[in-house]
ZAMARGU-4260 file (C-alpha; in steps of 0.2 Angstrom, whole numbers, plus 5000, padded with zeros to 4 digits):
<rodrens>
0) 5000/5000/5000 | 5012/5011/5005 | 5028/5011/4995 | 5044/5016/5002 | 5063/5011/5005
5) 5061/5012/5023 | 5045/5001/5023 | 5055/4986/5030 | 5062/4994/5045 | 5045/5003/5047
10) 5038/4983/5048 | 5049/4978/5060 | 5052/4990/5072 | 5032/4997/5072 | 5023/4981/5073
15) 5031/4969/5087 | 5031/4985/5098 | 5014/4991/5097 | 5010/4971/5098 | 5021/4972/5114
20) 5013/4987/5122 | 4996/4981/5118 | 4997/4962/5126 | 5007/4971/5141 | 4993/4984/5144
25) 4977/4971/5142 | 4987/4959/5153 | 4990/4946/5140 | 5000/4931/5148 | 5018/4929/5141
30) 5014/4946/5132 | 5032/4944/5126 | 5028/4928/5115 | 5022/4935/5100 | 5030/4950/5095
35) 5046/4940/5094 | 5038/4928/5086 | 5032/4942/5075 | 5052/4947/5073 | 5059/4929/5069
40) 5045/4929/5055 | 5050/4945/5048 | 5070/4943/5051 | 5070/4926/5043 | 5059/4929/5027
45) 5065/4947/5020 | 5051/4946/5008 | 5032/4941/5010 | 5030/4922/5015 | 5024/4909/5008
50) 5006/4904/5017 | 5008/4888/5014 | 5026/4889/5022 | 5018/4898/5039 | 5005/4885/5040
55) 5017/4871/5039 | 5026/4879/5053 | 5009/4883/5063 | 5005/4861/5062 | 5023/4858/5069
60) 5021/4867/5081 | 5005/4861/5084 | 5010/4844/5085 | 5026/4849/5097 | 5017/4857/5108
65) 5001/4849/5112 | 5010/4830/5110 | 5025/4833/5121 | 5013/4842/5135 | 5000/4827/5135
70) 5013/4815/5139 | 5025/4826/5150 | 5009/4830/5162 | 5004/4811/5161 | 5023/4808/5169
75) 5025/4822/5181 | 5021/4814/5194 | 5036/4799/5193 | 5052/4807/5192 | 5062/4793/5184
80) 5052/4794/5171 | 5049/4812/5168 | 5067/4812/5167 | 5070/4800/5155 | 5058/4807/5143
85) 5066/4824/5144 | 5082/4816/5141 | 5078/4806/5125 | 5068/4822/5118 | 5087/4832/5121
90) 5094/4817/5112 | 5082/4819/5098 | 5083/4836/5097 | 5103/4835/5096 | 5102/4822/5084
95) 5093/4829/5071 | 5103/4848/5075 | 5120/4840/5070 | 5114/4834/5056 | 5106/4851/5053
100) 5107/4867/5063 | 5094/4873/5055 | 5079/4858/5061 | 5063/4869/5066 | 5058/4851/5076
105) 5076/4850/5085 | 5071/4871/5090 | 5053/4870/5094 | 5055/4855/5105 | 5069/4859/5116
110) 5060/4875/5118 | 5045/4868/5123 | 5053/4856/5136 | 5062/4870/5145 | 5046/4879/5146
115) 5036/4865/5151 | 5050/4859/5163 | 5052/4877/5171 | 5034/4882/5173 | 5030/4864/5182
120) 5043/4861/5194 | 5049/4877/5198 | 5034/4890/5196 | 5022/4877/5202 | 5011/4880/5189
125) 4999/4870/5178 | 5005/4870/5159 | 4989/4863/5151 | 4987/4879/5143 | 5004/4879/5135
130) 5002/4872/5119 | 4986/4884/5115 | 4997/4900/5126 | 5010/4895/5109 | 4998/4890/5095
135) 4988/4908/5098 | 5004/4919/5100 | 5009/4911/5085 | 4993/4913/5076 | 4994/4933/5081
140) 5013/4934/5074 | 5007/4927/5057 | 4992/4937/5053 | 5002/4952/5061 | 5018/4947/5048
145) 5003/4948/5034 | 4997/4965/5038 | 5013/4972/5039 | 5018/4965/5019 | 4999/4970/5016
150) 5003/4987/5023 | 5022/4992/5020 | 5026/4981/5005 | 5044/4978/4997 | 5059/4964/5001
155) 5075/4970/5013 | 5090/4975/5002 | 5098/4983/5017 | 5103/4969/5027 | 5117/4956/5019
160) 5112/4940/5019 | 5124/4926/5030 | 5138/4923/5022 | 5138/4904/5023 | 5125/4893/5030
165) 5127/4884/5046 | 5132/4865/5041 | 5128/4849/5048 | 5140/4837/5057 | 5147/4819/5055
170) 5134/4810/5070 | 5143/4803/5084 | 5134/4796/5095 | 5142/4796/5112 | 5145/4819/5111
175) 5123/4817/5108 | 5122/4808/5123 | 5133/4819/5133 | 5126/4835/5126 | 5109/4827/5133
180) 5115/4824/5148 | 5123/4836/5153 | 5106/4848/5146 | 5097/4837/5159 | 5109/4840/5172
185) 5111/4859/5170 | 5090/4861/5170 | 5089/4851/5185 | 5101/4862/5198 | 5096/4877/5191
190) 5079/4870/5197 | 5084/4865/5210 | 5094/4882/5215 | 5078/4891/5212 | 5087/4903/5199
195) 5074/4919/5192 | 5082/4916/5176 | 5080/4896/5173 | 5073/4900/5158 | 5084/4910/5149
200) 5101/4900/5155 | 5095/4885/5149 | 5086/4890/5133 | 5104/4900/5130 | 5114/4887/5132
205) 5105/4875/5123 | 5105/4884/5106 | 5124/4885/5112 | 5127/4866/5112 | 5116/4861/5097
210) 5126/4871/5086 | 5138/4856/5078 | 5153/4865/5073 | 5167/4873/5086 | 5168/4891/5074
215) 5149/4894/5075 | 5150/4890/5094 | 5161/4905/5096 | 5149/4916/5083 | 5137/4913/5093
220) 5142/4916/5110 | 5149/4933/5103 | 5134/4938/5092 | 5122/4934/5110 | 5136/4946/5122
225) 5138/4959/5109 | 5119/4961/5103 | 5112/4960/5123 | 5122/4976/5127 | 5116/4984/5111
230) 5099/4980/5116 | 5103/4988/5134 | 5110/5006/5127 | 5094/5006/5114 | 5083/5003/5127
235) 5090/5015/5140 | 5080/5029/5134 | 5065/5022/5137 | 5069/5014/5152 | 5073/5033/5160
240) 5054/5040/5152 | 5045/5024/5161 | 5055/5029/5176 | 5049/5046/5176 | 5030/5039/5175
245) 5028/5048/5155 | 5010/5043/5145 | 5009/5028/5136 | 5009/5033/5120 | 5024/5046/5123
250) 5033/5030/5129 | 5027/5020/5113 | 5035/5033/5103 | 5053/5036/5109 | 5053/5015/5110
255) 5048/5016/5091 | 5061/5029/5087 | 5074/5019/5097 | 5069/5004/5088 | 5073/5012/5070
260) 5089/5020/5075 | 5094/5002/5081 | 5089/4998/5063 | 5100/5014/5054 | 5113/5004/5066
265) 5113/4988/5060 | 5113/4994/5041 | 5129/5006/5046 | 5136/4991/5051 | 5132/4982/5038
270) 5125/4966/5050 | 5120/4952/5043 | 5102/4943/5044 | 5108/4930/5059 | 5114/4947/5070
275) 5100/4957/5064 | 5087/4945/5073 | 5097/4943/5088 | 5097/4962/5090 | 5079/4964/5087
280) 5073/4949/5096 | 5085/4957/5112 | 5077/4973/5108 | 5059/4968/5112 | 5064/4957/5126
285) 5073/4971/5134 | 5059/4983/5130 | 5050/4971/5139 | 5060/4971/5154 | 5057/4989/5156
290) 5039/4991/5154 | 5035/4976/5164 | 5045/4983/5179 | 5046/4998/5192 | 5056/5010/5194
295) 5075/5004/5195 | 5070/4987/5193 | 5070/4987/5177 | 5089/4993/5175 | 5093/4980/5187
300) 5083/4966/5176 | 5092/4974/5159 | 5107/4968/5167 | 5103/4953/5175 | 5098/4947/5157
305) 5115/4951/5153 | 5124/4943/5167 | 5112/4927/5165 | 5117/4927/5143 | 5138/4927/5152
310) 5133/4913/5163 | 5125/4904/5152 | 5138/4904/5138 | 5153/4900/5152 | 5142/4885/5156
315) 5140/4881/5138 | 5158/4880/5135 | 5161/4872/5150 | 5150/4859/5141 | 5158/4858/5125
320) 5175/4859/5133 | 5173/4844/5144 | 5173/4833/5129 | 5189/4829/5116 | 5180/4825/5101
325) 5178/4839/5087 | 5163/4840/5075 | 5168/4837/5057 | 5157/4846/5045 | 5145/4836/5033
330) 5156/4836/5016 | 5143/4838/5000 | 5150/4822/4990 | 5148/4828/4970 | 5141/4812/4960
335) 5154/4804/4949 | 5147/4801/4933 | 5147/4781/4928 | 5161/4775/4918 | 5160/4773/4901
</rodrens>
């Protein structure tokens, strides 16, 4: 409808954080779920997806969700084998990621297990309504991903692509089984420590661990400390105005003109798609930090996120670290043509 070069950055900075302020404000629970769905959708497809891709993506999830909580709330209550299932689902998971990084199942289903895990045994709350919480947050980031192409059309030209895809690795069976173990391990002390921030450490450390090659290991653990501090200096701003107690809508303003200088940023930079989604996705969060708490509590949550990101990574490479073996990386065999 509107044609114009800044149409891309008007999408994604305008829409997830008007989504944000509105689920916050009509007390929407995880209000925070679907705008950075909202962000992932508009970071990973530059121009206007596919339905039938989005649709596909909405019956995984589907699937995941509601599957894995039917049968983790049948074995809550025996902890043997509570554990066991979590463990062979983080085997899965890692299995199919080392063969490719890139597996929406291997994502979607760790992420669900955290969640699931977390909200059961340590918030002592019921997670029947997860898989709908997810499918509807999901839902709102799709049609909101359509109205955004419908309203600002044109593809992102801006912002390089990745230079080289993340590869799969050569399977080997006993680093899958350690990786699980040891993701079992970690979620059950921080559990049992009654950490604040459960959530985030272990959903950090396992997109660490299923990464299958040492290099991207280290790019990732960069990329997450870089673009959660760039998050924190854009979100400054708006954290003093909230402070101060300013109106709604003058806070929905500086938040969305903080948003597109963080853009102009990134294109300066010249950032590529992967850090461009890990600075808006940390954007939104840490918007969400500040508008959800008072007064200097949300500084002090800004930088608990960040202290939580470090710990999680030192625990990540403690992880990977532990064990000898290097990942060899999948090598494409070329087909020899048949002798003559």
């Amino acid at each position: 409808m509107f044609r114009s070069a800044a149409n891309p950055i008007i999408r994604l900075v305008v829409f997830p954080v008007l989504l944000l302020f509105h689920l916050q404000y009509s007390g929407a629970l995880m209000p925070v779920l679907a705008p950075i769905f909202t962000v992932i959708f508009l970071t990973l497809m530059p121009s206007k997806p596919p339905l039938n891709l989005l649709l596909k993506l909405m019956l995984v999830l589907f699937f995941v969700s509601f599957v894995l909580v039917f049968v983790g709330g049948v074995l809550q209550d025996t902890p043997t084998g509570y554990g066991l299932f979590c463990w062979s689902l983080f085997f899965w998971s890692f299995y199919r990621s080392h063969n490719d990084p890139k597996d929406i199942f291997a994502t979607l289903t760790i992420m669900v297990v955290i969640i699931m895990t977390v909200m059961n045994f340590q918030m002592g709350t019921q997670v029947d309504f997860l898989p709908w919480l997810m499918f509807k947050d999901f839902f709102i980031a799709m049609v909101i991903t359509y109205i955004s192409f419908l309203l600002f059309p044109g593809d992102e030209k801006d912002i390089l692509m990745d230079e080289t895809s993340k590869e799969g690795a050569e399977t080997n069976i006993g680093l899958i089984v350690f990786k699980a173990s040891a993701m079992c391990l970690v979620m059950v002390v921080l559990i049992g420590v009654g950490s604040s921030q459960t959530m985030l450490i272990t959903l950090t450390i396992s997109s660490m661990i299923m990464i299958p090659i040492a290099n991207d290991h280290r790019t990732y653990s960069y990329n997450k400390i870089i673009t959660t501090v760039i998050g924190i200096c854009f979100t400054l701003p708006v954290m003093f105005l909230f402070m101060f107690g300013v109106s709604t809508w003058m806070l929905i303003g500086v938040t969305i003109f903080c948003g597109i200088q963080l853009a102009c940023y990134a294109i300066r930079r010249q950032c590529r798609f992967s850090i461009y989604q890990l600075m808006f996705t940390n954007f939104v969060v840490l918007t969400y930090q500040v508008i959800k708490h008072q007064g200097t509590a949300s500084l002090s949550a800004e930088f608990l996120r960040l202290l939580s990101i470090a710990i999680a990574i030192l625990v990540g490479a403690l992880i990977l670290n532990l064990t000898k073996h290097q990942a060899v990386a999948l090598v494409k065999k070329t087909p020899t043509p048949p002798a003559e």
